[in-house]
Each structure stands twice: as structure tokens, then as C-alpha cells.
VOBA-1610 file (N, C-alpha, C; in pm, whole numbers, padded with zeros to 5 digits, always signed):
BEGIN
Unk-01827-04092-03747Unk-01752-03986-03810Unk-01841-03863-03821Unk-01778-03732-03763Unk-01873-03663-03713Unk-01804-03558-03813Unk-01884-03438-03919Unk-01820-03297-03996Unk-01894-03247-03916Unk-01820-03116-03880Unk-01834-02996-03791Unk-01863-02896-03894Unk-01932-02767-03783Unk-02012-02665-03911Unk-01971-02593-03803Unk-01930-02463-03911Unk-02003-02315-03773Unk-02089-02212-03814Unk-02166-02151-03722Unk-02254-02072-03810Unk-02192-01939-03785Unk-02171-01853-03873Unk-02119-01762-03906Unk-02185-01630-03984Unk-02130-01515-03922Unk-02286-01408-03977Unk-02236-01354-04164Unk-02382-01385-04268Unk-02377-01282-04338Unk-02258-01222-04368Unk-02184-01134-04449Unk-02113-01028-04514Unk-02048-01058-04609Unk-01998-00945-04675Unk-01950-00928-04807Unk-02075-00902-04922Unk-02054-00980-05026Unk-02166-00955-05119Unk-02246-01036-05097Unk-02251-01133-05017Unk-02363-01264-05032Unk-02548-01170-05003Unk-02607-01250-05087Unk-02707-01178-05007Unk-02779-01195-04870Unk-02860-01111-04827Unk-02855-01103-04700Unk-02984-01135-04642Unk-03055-01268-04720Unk-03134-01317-04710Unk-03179-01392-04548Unk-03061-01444-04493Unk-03021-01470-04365Unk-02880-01407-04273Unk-02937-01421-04172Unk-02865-01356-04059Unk-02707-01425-04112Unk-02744-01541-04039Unk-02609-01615-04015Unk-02585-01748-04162Unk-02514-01782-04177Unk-02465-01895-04287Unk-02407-02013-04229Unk-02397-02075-04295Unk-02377-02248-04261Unk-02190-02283-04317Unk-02082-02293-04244Unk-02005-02325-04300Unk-01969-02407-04293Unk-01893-02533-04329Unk-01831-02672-04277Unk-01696-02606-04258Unk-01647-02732-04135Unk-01531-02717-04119Unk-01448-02794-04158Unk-01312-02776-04244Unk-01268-02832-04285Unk-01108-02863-04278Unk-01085-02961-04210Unk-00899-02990-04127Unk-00834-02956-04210Unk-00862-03065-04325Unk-00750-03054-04494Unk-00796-03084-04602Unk-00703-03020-04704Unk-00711-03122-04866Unk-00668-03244-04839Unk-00696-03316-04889Unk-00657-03463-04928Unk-00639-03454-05083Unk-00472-03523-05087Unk-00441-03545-05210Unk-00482-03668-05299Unk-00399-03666-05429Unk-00431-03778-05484Unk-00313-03862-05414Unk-00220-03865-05415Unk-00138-03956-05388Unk-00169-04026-05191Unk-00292-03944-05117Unk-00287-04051-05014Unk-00448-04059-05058Unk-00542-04033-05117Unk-00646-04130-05211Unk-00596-04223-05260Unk-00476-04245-05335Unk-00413-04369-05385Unk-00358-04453-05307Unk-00342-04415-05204Unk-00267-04543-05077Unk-00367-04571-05033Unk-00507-04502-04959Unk-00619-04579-04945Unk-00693-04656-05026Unk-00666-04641-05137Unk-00702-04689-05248Unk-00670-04824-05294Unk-00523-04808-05272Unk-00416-04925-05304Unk-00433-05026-05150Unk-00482-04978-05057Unk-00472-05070-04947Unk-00610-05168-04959Unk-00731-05128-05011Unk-00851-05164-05022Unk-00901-05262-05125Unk-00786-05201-05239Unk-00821-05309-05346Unk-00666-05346-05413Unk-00699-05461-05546Unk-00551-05524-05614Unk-00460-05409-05679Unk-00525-05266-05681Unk-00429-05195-05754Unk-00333-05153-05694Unk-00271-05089-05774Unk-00143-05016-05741Unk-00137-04869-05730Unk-00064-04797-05652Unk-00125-04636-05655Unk-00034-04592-05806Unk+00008-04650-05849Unk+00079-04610-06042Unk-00040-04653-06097Unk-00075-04737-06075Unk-00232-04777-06198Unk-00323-04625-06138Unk-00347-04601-06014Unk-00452-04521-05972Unk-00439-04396-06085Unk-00277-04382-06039Unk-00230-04177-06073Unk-00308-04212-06249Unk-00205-04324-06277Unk-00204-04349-06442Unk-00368-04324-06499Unk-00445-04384-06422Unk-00571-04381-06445Unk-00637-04261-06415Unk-00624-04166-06323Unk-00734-04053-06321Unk-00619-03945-06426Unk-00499-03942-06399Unk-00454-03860-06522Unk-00497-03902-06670Unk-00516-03988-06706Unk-00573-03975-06828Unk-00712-04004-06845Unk-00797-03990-06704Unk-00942-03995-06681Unk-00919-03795-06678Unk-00881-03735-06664Unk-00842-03623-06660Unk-00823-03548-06765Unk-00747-03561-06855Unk-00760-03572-06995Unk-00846-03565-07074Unk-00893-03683-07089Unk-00996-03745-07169Unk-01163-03640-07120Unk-01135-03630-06995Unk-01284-03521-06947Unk-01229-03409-06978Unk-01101-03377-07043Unk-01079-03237-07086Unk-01120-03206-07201Unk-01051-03301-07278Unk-01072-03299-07433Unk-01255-03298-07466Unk-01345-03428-07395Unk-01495-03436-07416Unk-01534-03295-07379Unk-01491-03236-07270Unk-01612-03088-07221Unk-01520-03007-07381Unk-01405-03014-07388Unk-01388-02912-07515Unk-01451-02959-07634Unk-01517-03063-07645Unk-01580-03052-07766Unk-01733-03075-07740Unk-01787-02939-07646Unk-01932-02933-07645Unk-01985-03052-07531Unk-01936-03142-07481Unk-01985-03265-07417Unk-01992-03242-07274Unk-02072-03292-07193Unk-02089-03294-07073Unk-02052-03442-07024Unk-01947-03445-06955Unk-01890-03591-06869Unk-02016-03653-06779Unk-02035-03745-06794Unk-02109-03798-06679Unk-02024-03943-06620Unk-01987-03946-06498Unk-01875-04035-06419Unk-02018-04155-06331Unk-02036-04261-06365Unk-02162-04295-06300Unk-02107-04381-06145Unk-02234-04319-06039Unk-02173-04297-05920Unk-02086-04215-05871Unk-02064-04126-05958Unk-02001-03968-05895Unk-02089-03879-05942Unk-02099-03824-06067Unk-02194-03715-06125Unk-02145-03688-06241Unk-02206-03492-06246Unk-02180-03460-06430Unk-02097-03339-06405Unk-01998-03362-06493Unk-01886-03247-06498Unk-01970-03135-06642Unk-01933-03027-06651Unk-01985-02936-06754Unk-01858-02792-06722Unk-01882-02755-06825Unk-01827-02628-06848Unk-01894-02493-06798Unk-01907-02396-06764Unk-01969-02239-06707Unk-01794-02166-06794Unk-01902-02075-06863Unk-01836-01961-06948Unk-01858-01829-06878Unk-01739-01751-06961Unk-01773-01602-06892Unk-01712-01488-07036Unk-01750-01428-07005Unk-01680-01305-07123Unk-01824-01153-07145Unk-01762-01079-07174Unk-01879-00945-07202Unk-01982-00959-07307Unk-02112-00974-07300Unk-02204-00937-07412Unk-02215-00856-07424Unk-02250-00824-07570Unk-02248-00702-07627Unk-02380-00698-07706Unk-02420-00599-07804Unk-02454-00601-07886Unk-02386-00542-08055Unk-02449-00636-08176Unk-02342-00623-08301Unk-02424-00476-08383Unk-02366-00360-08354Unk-02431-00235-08423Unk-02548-00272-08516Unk-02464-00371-08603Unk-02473-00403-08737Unk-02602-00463-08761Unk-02597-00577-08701Unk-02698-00679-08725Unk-02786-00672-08623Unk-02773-00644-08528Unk-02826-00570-08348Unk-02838-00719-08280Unk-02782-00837-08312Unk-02718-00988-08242Unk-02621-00934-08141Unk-02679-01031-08017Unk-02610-01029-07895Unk-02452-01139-07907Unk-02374-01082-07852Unk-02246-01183-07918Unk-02191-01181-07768Unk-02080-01252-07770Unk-01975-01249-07658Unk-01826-01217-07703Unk-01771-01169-07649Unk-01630-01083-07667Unk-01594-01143-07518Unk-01439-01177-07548Unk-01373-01276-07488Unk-01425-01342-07414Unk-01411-01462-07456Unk-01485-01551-07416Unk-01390-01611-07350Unk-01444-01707-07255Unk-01317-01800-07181Unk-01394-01899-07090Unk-01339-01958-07086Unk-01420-02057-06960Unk-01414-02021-06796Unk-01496-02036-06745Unk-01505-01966-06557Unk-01488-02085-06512Unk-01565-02217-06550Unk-01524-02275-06418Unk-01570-02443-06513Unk-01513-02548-06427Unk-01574-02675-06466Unk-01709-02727-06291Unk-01837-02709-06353Unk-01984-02757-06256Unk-01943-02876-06263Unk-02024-02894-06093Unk-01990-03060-06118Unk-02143-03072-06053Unk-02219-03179-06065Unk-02338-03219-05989Unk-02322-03390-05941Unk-02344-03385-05834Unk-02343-03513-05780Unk-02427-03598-05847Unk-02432-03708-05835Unk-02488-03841-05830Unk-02585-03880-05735Unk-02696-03881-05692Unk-02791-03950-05602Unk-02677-04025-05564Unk-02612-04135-05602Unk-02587-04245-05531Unk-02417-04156-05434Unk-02370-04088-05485Unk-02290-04015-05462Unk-02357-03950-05335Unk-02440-03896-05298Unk-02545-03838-05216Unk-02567-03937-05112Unk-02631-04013-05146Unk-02646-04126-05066Unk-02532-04243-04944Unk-02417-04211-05051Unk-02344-04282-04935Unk-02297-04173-04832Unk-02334-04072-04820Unk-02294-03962-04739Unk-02401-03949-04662Unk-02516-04034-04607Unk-02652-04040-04598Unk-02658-04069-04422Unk-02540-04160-04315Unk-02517-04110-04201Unk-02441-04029-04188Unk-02396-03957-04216Unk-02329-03826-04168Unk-02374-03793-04062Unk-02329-03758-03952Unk-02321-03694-03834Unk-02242-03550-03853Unk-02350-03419-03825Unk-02324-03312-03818Unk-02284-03286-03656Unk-02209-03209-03622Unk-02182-03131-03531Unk-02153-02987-03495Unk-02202-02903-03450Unk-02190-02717-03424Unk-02051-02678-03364Unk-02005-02627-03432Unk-01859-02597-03330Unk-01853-02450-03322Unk-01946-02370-03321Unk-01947-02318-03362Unk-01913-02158-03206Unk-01962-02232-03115Unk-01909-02210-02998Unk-01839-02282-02924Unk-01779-02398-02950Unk-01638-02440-02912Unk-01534-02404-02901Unk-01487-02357-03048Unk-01365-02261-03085Unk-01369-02100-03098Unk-01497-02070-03071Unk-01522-01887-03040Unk-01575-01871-03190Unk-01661-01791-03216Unk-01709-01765-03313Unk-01597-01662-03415Unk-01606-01647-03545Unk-01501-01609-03626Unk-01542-01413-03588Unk-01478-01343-03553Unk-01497-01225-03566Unk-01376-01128-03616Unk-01379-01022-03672Unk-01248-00918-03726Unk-01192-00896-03530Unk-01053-00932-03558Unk-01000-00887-03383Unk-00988-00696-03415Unk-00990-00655-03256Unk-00940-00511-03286Unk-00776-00495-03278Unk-00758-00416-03294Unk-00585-00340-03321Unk-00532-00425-03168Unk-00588-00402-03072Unk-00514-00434-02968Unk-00497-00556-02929Unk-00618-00645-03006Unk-00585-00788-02990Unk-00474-00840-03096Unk-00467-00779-03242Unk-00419-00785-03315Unk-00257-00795-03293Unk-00222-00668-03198Unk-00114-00645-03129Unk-00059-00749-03056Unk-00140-00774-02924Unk-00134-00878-02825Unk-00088-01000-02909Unk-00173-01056-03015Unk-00126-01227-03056Unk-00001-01142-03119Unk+00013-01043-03167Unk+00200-01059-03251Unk+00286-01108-03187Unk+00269-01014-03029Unk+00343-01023-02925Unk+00383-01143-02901Unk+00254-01194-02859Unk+00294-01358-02803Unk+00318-01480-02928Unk+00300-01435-03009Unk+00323-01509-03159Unk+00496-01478-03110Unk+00559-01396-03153Unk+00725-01368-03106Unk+00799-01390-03026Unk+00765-01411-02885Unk+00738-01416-02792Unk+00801-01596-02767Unk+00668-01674-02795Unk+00703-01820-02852Unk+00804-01843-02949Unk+00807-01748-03062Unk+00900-01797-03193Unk+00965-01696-03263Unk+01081-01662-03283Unk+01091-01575-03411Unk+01026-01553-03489Unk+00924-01662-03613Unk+00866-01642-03727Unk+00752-01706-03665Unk+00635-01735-03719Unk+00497-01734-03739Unk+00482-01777-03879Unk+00344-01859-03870Unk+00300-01927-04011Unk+00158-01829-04011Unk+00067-01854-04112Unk-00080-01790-04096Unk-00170-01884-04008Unk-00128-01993-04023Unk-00206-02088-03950Unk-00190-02068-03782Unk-00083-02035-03734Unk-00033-02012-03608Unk-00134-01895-03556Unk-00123-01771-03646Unk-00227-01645-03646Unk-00324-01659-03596Unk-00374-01766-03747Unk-00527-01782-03737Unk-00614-01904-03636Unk-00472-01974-03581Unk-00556-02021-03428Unk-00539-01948-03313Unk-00460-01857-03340Unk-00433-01794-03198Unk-00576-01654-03126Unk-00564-01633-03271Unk-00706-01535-03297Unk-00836-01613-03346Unk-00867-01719-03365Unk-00962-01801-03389Unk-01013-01711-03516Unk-00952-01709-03688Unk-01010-01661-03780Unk-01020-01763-03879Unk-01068-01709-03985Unk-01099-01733-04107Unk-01008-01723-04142Unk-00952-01814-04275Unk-00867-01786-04362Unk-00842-01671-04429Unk-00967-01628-04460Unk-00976-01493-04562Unk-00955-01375-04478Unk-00994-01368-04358Unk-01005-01303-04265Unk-00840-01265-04198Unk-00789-01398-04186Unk-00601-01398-04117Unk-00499-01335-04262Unk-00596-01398-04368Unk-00489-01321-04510Unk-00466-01155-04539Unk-00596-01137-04540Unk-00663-00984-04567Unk-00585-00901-04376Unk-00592-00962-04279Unk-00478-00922-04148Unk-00340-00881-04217Unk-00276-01050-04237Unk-00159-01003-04257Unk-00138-00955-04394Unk-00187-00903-04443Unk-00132-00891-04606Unk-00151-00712-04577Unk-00212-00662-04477Unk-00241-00548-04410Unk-00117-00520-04339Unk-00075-00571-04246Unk+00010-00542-04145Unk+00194-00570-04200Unk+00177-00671-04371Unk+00274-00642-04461Unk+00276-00518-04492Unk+00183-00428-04564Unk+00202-00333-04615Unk+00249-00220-04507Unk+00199-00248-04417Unk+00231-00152-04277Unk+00382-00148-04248Unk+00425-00263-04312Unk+00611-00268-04282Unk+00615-00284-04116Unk+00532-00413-04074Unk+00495-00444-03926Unk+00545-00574-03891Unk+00545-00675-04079Unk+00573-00834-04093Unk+00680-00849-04168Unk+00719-00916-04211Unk+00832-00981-04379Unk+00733-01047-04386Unk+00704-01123-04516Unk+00715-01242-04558Unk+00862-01314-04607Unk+00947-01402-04550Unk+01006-01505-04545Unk+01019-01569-04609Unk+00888-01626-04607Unk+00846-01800-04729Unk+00823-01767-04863Unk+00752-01841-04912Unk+00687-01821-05033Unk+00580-01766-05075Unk+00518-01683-05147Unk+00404-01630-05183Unk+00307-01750-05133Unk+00322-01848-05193Unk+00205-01956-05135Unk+00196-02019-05034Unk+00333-02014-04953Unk+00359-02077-04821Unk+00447-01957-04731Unk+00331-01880-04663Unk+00429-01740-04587Unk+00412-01759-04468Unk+00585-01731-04430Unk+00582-01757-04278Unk+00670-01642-04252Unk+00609-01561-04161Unk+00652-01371-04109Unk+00755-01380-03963Unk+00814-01321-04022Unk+00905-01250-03881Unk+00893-01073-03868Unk+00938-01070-03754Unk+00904-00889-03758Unk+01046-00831-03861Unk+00962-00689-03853Unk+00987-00615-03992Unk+01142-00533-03905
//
């Protein structure tokens, strides 16, 4: 079982410590409900015991990080909380405080042993297989509409973004461009958009 990487240059804010960056490639999400059929095929449970069980394993790591606690799952890792909100200083007392506060994110850190069973991994470069990720110009941009229409009335992003070999962020920030241009519709759903011409 082989994960594929591509190397890909630098940009945006990252810093620019190196040329190029390391990305994995990645087919899909995997849900819970086909984790639970592999799950359910491997051992005596049932994928209702599975759901039943990480939803209120879910829970229960909600409620512990809200009261100050850090989860530790042994053979997976440690779940924790990362906050965010403005510091300030209090005129008054000249104490540094926080003003809205909120939570940013739930950290997670692996497990050595978690680490470890990932320990043959087979990497592979794809990185010139599928053409390296670059911004297309206007005229290529043009060209795949064409033949995007051409083949189909409507278009998905995924269709786009193999036809032009992009990035996700890269095919969104396209069409969410060539929406405003009054060039696409969106059709579908905000979360699932599939374009026909305008």
C-alpha cells in the first residue's frame, strides 16, 4: 500500500523557508459509517454498537476538554483544546486579559504506537505523473470550459480540477472567479456545485 505525495512550490503566507513543500495525496474522506463496516467485518460488533460508541466517546471528550482536561485515547493520542480571542491590556490594573475568547481548534498528537503501525508505509512522488499543480492561463482556462461543455451540459469542480490538473483551492478560487464574471451558474448546492454556462 503505497500514499502518494507531490511536491509543490511555496506560496501564500507559508514561510518561505523552502522552495517546494511536501503534500500527500489524498483520493477521499472516509466516513464513520464505512469505518464501521470494516470494523463490523473484523470483529463481533455491530456497526450500531460502533456509531453508539464513538458518539458518546465524542461527547464525553467534549464535556472532559470543557472542563480544563486533556483526553488521552491510549494507542491513538491526546486530544486538547487551542484558544483564540484579542489580548489586551486592563488600563486599570495594566493585566493582560483576553476579550472574546473562543476556542480555534481541538490538537490532537499521536501516539508512538499510533506512529508505529504506519511504520511500512510506502511513499511514492506523483508528482510528475499527473503534471505538477500550476494557476492555468485565461486561454487554457477557456479551452477546458469548452471541452468541459462540449462533453456535458454541467460540470462538477472535480471534473475542472482533473481536466486542468489543480488544487482544490486553486479550481475553487477559478470558479468562484468565473461565477462572479457571470461566465458559470452554480446549479447545486453551495457545498456540492455543479456549473452550467451562464
Amino acid at each position: 500500500m503505497a500514499v502518494f505525495y507531490k511536491l509543490m512550490k511555496t506560496g501564500g503566507n507559508l514561510p518561505k523557508n523552502t522552495a517546494l513543500r511536501i503534500v500527500p495525496v489524498e483520493h477521499q474522506t472516509i466516513g464513520l459509517r464505512r469505518l464501521s463496516k470494516d470494523i463490523e467485518q473484523a470483529t463481533s460488533l455491530t456497526s450500531a454498537d460502533i456509531l453508539a460508541t464513538i458518539t458518546s466517546l465524542k461527547e464525553e471528550m467534549a464535556r472532559q476538554m470543557m472542563m480544563s482536561n486533556k483526553v488521552h485515547l491510549p494507542g491513538i493520542g491526546y486530544f486538547s483544546i487551542a484558544l483564540k480571542g484579542e489580548v489586551y491590556e486592563d488600563p486599570r490594573t495594566h493585566r493582560y486579559r483576553l476579550r472574546n475568547a473562543a476556542v480555534r481548534t481541538v490538537k490532537f498528537r499521536p501516539d508512538r504506537e499510533f506512529l508505529n503501525e504506519m511504520r511500512g508505509l510506502e511513499l511514492e512522488n506523483w508528482t510528475y505523473k499527473v503534471g505538477r499543480t500550476s494557476v492555468p492561463t485565461a486561454g487554457e482556462i477557456d479551452a477546458a470550459l469548452d471541452e468541459l461543455f462540449v462533453r456535458n451540459p454541467v460540470f462538477s469542480v472535480n471534473d475542472f480540477r482533473g481536466f486542468l490538473h489543480l488544487s482544490p483551492a486553486t479550481a475553487y478560487r477559478i470558479l468562484s472567479r468565473l461565477e462572479k464574471e457571470e461566465r458559470i451558474v452554480n446549479i447545486g448546492s453551495p457545498r456540492c456545485k455543479i456549473f452550467k454556462k451562464a
